[in-house]
C-alpha positions as CSV (number, residue, x, y, z in Angstrom):
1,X,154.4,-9.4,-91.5
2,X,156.7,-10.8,-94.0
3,X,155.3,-11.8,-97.4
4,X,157.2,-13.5,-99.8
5,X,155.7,-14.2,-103.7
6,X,154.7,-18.3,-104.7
7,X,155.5,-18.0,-108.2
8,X,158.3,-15.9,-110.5
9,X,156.9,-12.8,-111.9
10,X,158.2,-9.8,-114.1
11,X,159.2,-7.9,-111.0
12,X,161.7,-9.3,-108.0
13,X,161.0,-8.3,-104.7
14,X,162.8,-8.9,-101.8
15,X,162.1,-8.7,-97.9
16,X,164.2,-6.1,-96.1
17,X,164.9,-6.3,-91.8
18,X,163.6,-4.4,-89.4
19,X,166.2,-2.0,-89.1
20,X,164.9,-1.0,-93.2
21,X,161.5,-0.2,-92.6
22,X,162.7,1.4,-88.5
23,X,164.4,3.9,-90.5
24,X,161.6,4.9,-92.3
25,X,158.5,5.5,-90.4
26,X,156.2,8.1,-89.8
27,X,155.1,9.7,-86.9
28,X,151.4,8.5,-86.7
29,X,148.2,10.4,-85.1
30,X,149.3,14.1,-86.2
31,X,146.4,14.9,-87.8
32,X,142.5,14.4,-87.2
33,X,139.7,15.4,-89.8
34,X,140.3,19.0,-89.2
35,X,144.1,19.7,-90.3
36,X,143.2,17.3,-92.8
37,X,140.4,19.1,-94.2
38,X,142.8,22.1,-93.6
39,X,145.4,20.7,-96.0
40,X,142.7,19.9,-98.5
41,X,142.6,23.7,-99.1
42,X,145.6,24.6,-98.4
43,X,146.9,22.4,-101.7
44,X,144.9,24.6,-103.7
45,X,143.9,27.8,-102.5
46,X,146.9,30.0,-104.7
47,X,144.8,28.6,-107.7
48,X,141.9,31.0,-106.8
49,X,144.7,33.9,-106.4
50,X,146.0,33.1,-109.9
51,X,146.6,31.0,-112.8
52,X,142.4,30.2,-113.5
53,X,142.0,33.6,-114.8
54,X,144.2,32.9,-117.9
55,X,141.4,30.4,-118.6
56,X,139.0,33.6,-119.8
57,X,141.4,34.3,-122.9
58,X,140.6,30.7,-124.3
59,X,137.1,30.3,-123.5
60,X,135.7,33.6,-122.4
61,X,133.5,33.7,-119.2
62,X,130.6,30.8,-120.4
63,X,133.5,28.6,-121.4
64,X,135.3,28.9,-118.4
65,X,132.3,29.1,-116.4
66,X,130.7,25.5,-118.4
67,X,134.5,24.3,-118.1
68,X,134.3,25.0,-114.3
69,X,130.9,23.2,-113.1
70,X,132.2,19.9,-115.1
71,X,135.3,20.1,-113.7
72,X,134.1,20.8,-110.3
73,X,131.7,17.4,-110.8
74,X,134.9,15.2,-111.7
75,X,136.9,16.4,-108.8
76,X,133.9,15.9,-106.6
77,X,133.0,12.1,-108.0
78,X,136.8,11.4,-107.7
79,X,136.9,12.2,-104.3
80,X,134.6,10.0,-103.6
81,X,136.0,7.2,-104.7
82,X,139.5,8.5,-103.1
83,X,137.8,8.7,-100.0
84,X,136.8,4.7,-100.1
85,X,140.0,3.6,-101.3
86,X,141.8,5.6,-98.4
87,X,139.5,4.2,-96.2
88,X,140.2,0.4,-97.2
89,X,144.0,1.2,-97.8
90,X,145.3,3.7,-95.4
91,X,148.6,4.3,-96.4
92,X,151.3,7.2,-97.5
93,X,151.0,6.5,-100.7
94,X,147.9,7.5,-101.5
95,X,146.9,7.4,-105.4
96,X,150.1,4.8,-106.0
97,X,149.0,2.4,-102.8
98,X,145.1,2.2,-104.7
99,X,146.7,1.5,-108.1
100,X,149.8,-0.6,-106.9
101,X,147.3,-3.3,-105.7
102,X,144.5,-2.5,-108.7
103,X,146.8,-2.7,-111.2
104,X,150.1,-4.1,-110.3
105,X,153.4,-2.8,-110.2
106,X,153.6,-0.8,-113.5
107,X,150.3,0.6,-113.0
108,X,151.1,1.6,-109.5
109,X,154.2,3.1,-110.3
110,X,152.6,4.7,-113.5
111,X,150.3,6.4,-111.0
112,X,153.1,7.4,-108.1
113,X,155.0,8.9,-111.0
114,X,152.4,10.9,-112.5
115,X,151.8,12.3,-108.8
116,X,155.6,13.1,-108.8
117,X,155.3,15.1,-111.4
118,X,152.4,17.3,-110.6
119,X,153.6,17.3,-107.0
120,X,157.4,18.0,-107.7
121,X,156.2,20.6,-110.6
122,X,153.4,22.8,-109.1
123,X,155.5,24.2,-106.2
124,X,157.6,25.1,-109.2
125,X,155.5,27.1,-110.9
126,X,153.8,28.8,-107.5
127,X,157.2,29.6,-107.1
128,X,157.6,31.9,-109.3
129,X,154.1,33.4,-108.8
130,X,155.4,34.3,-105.6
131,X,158.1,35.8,-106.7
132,X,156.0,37.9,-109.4
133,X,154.0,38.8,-105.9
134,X,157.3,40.1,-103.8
135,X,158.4,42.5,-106.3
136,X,154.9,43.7,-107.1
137,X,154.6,44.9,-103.6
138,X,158.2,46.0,-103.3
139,X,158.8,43.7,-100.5
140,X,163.0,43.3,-99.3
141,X,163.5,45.3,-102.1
142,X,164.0,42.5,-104.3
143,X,164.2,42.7,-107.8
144,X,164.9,39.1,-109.0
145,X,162.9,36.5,-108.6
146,X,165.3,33.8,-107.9
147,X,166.2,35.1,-104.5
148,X,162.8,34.3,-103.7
149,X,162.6,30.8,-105.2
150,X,165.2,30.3,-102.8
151,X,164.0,31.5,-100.0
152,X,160.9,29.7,-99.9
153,X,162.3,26.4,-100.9
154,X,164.9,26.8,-97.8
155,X,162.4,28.0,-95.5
156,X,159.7,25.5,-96.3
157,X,161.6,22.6,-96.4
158,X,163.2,23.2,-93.1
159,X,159.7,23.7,-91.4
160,X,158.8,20.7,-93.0
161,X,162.2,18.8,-91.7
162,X,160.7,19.5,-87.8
163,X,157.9,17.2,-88.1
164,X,154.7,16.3,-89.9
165,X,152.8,17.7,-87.0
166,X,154.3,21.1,-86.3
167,X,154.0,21.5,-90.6
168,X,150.3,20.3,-90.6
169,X,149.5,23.3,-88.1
170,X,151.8,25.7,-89.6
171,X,149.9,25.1,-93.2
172,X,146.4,25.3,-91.3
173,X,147.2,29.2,-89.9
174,X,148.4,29.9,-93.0
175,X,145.9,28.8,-95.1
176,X,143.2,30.3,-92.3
177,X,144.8,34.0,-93.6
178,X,144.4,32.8,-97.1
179,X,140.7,32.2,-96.9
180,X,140.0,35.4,-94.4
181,X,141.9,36.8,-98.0
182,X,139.1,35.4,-100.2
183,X,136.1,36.6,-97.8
184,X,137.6,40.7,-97.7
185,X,137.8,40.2,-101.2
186,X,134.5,38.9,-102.3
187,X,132.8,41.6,-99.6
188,X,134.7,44.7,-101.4
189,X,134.3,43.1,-105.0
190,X,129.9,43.2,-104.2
191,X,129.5,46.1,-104.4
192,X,132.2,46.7,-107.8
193,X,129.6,43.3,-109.7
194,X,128.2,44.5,-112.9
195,X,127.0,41.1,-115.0
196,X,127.9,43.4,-118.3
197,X,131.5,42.9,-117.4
198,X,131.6,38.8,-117.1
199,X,130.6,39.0,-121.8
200,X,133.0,42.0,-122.4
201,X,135.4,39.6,-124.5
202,X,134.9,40.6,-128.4
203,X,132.9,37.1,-130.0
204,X,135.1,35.3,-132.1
205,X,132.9,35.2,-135.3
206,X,134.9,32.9,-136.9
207,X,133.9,29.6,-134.4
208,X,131.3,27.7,-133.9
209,X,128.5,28.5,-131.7
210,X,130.4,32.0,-131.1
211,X,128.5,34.5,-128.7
212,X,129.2,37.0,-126.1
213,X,128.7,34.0,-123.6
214,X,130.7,32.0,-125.5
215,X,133.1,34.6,-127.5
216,X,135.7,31.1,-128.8
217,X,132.5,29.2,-129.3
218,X,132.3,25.5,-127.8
219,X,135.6,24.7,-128.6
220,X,136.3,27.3,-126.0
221,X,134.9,25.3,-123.2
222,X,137.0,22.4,-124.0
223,X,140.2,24.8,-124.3
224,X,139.9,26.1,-120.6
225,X,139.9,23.2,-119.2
226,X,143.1,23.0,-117.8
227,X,142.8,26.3,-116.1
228,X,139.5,25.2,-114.5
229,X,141.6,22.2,-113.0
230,X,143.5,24.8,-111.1
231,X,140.4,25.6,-108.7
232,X,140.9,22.2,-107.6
233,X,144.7,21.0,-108.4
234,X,146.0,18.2,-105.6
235,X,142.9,18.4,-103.4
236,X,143.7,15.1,-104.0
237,X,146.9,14.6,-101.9
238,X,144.6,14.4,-99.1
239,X,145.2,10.4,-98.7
240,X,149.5,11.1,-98.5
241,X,149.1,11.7,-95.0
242,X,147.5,8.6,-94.0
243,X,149.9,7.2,-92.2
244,X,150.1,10.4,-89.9
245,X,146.4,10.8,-89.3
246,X,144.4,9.7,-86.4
247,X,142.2,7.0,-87.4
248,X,142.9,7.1,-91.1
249,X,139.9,5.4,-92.3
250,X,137.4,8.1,-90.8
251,X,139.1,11.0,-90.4
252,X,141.1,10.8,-94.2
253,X,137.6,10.6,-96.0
254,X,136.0,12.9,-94.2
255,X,138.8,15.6,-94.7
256,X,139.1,15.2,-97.8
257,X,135.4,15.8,-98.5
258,X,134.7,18.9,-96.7
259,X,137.8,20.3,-98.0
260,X,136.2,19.8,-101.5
261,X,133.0,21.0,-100.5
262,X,134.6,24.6,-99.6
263,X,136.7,25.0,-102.4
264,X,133.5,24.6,-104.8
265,X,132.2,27.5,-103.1
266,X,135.8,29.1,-102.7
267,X,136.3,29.1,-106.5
268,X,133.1,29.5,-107.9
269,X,133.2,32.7,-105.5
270,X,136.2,34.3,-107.2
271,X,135.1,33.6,-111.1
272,X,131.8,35.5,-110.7
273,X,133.0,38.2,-108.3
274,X,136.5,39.1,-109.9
275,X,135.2,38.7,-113.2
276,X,132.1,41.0,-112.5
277,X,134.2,43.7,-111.3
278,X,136.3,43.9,-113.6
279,X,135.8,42.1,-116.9
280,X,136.8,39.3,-118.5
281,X,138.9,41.0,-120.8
282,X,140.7,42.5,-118.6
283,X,141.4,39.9,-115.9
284,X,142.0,37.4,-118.6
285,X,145.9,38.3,-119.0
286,X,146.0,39.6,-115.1
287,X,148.6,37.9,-112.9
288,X,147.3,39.4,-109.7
289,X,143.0,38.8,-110.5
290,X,141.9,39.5,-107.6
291,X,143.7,42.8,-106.9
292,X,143.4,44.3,-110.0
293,X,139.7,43.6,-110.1
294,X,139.6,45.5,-106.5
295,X,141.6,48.6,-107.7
296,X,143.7,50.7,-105.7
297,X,142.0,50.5,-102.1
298,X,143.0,49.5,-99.0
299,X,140.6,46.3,-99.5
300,X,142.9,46.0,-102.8
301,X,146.4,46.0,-100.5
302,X,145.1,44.0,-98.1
303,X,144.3,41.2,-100.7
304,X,147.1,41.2,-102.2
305,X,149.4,40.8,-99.3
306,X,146.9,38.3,-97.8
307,X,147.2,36.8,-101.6
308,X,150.9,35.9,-100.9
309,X,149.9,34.0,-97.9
310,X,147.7,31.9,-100.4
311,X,150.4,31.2,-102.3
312,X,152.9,30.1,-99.9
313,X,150.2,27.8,-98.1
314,X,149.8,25.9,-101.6
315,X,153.7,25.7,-101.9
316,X,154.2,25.0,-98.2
317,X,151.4,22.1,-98.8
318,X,152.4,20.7,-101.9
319,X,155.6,20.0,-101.1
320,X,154.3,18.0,-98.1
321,X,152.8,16.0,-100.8
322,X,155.5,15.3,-102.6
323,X,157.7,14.4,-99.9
324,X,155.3,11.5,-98.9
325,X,154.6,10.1,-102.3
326,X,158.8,9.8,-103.1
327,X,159.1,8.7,-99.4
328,X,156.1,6.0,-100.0
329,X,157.9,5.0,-103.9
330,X,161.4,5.1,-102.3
331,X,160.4,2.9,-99.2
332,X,158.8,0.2,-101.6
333,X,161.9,0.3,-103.6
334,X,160.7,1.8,-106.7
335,X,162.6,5.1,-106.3
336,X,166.2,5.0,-104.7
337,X,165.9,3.7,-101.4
338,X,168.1,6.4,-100.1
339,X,164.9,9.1,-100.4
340,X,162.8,7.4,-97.6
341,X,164.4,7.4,-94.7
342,X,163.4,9.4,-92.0
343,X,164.7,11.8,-89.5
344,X,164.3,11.6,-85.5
345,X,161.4,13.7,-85.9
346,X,159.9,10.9,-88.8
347,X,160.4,13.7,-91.5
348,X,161.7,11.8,-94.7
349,X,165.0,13.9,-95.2
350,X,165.8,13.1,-99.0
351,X,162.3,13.0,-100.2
352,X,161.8,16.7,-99.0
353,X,165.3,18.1,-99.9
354,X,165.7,16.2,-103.9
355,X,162.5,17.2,-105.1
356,X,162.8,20.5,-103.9
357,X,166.1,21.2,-105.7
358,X,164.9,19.9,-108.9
359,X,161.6,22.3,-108.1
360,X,164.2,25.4,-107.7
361,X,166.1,24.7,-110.8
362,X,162.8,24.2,-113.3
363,X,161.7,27.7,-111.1
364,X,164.6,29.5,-112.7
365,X,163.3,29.4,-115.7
366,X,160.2,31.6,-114.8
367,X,157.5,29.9,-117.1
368,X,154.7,29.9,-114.3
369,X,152.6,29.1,-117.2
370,X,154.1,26.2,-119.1
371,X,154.7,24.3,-116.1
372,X,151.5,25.0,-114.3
373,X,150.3,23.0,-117.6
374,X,153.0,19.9,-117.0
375,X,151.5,20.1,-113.9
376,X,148.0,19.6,-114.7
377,X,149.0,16.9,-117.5
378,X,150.3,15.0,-114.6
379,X,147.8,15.3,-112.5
380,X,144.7,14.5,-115.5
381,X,146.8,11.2,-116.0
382,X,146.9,9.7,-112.2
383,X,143.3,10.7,-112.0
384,X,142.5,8.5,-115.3
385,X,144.7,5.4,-113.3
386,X,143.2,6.2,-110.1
387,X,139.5,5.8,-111.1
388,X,140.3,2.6,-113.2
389,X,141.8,1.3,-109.9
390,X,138.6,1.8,-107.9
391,X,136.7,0.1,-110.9
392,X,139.2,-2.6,-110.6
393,X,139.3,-3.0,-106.7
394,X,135.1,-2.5,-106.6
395,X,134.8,-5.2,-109.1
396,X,137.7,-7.6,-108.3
397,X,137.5,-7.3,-104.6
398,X,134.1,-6.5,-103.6
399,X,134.5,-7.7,-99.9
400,X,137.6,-5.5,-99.2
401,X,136.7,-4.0,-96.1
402,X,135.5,-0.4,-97.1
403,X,134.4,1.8,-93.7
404,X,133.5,4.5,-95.9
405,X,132.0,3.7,-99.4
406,X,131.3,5.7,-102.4
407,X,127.7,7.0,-103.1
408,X,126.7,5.8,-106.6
409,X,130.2,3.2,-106.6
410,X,131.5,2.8,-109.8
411,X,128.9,4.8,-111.8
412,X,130.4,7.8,-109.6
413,X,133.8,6.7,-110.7
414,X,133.2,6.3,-114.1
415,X,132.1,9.9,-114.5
416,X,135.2,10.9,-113.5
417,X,137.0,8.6,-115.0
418,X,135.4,10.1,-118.3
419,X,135.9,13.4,-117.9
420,X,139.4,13.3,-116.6
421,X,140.2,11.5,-120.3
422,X,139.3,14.2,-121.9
423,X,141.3,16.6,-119.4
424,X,144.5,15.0,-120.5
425,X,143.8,15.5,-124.4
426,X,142.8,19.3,-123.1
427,X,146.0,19.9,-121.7
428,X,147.9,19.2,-125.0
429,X,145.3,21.1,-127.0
430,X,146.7,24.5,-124.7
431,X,150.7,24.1,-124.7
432,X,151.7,21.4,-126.9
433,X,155.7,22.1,-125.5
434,X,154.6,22.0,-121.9
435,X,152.7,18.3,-122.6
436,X,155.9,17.0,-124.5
437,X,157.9,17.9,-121.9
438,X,155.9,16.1,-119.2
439,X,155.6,12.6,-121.5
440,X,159.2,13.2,-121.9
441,X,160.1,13.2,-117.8
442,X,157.2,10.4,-117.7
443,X,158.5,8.0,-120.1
444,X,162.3,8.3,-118.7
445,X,160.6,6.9,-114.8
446,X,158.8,4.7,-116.6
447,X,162.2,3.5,-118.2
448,X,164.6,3.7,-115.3
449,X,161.5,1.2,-113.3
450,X,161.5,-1.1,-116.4
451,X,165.2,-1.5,-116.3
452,X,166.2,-1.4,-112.9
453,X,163.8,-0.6,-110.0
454,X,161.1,-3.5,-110.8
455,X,163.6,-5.8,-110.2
456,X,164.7,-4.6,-106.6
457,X,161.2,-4.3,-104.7
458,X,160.4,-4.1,-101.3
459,X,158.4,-6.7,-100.6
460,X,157.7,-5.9,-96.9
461,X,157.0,-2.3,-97.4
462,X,153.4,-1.6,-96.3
463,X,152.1,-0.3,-100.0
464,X,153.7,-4.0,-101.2
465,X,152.3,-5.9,-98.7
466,X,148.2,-4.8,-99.1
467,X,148.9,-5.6,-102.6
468,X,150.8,-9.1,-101.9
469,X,147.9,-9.9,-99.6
470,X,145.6,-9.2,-102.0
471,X,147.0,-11.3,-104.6
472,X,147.7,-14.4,-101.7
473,X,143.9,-14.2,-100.8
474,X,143.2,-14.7,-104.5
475,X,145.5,-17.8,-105.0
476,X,144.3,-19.7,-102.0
477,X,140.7,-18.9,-103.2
């Protein structure tokens, strides 16, 4: 369907042939509710390897613990509302498709870009956790980490370059080992619990409302926010793959919320059972939790080279993600149109292969932490411009067909949308440089759309055409 716009606007779009939009296409029906589900978890399983720990030296157990369970409620209330908008607009841009008709074309590329960045930054930091993991355990004899950055990124991306559907399966065995991982470890970690080791951390008597539950006192709470987002970081890029799922509008909501569901119980799991074996204190500068709390076992090996498997199934994952949101910006023209087109098995080339270099190179610099915080900053900000766009739609468009609709609607959304406010102002409060540098690579995109992209649309992309139908309905009403 070719759409053109009735009046001038701020942006120009243009309709491209055929022969455009032939060249980049997905290969639809790879996935029902169960690799879906599957890549739910596999986006975010490394973060119950590593990375939330780190949360315990800012807020102590009760902090990180408090900082957790409202965390956990945000995710969960913006999945809802992710799972209704991917039901009404199944397509592979996901966050960026809901906000591009909500809230026009700088919202919606306000939102894809702050995907991009979480997407394009995380693998980057996993990266080199997995390195950190390789020469732990010896492995190839490697003692330099960017041997391993490369590896992965070669490996990965060429999996990924064979199809959605063999990479969709590939991820769902790996991240199957991951959580058998997480069930030997919470098994051998019963019997290590002692509750005296989750207050070990000495109470900072100089804050407010300081005690052994809460040794940085409240403010504590609001500090480890930003490592409690790591138990649930891009559970969220469920929607990316709508255009390769069977039915989209059933089987998209329904993955996504069972993959929430089990990583509630997934991470709560690890901060009681890791932390009760071996004490906040201790685990709160660990890079390998989970294995230290164990000891020097065999349950202790086995977790930690299960541990690696967890990481790579979050990198493998992610970078599905962010293949589908540049493919889904590129093919509406607001990213060169160059990074959308598609292989002969529908694997979008350029959108795999770009990001992925630019991943490797911020890898090299091995701050796992400070961009594991860019990441999170990205990802606080499209949830804020995600659950104003399902505000918007519920109250702008309240007969948009919705097959699956969110319980509580916008109250549900609101809470989220609340919440993931204050997330963003959290992640500035814990690496001011990290922060900076993420507004910095936001504002240039923003920039490079406001001077150039905006005026070459694609108007007969599918992410530009719910959003030109939309706004047709409305001027014939």
């Amino acid at each position: 369907m070719a759409i053109t716009v009735s009046k001038p606007s701020h942006e120009d779009f243009h309709n491209e042939d055929s022969e455009y939009l032939a060249k980049r296409t997905l290969k639809s029906g790879s996935a029902g509710w169960l690799l879906l589900a599957g890549l739910g978890v596999s986006y975010v399983i490394s973060g119950d390897y590593a990375g939330w720990n780190n949360g315990l030296a800012h807020g102590g157990f009760g902090g990180l613990l408090i900082a957790g369970i409202v965390i956990a409620a945000m995710y969960l209330a913006m999945v809802l509302g992710m799972a209704e908008m991917s039901s009404a607009l199944p397509a592979a841009g996901g966050g960026y498709t809901f906000a591009r008709r909500a809230l026009g074309p700088w919202g919606g590329f306000a939102t894809g870009t702050a995907i991009l960045i979480e997407y394009s930054i995380a693998p980057a930091a996993i990266a080199t956790f997995i390195g950190g993991y390789v020469e732990s355990l010896g492995l190839f004899g490697i003692t330099d980490g960017w041997w391993v950055y490369l590896a992965v990124y070669a490996i990965f991306i060429g999996i990924h370059l064979t199809g959605a559907g063999e990479a969709l399966k590939a991820m769902f065995v790996i991240t199957a080992i991951a959580l058998v991982g997480l069930v030997v470890f919470a098994v051998s970690a019963w019997g290590l619990f002692d509750a005296d080791n989750l207050t070990d951390i000495p109470v900072d008597t100089s804050a407010v409302g300081a005690s052994s539950f809460l040794p940085f006192g409240a403010f504590g709470i609001w500090a480890a926010v930003p490592f409690a987002i790591w138990f649930f970081l891009a559970v969220e890029g469920v929607p990316l793959a709508a255009e390769e799922a069977r039915e989209p509008e059933k089987n998209v909501p329904r993955g996504i919320r069972i993959s929430m569901l089990l990583l509630i119980v997934t991470g709560a799991g690890v901060l009681f059972l890791a932390t009760g074996a071996l004490g906040a204190e201790a685990l709160s500068t660990s890079g390998n939790p989970l294995v230290q709390a164990l000891g020097d076992g065999g349950a202790a090996k086995a977790v930690n080279y299960i541990g690696l498997a967890g990481l790579v199934a979050s990198f493998f994952s992610i970078m599905y993600a962010y293949s589908r949101q540049t493919f889904a910006l590129s093919r509406a023209g607001y990213l060169p149109t160059r990074l959308s087109v598609t292989n002969s098995r529908k694997a979008p080339v350029l959108a795999l292969v770009v990001p992925g270099i630019v991943g490797f190179v911020l890898s090299l610099t091995g701050e796992g932490a400070m961009l594991l915080n860019m990441a999170v900053l990205g990802a606080a900000v499209s949830y804020v411009l995600m659950m104003v766009s399902h505000i918007v739609l519920r109250r702008r468009e309240p007969d948009m067909p919705r097959p699956y609709r969110t319980p509580g609607g916008i109250a549900t959304t609101s809470f989220a949308l609340v919440i993931a406010v204050g997330a963003v102002i959290a992640t500035f409060l814990v690496d001011v440089t990290a922060a900076m540098w993420t507004v910095a690579a936001f504002a240039a995109f923003m920039a490079y759309f406001g001077l150039y992209s905006r005026h070459h649309l694609v108007a007969n992309s599918p992410d530009e055409e719910f959003a030109m139908l939309a706004k047709a309905e409305e001027e014939l009403e």
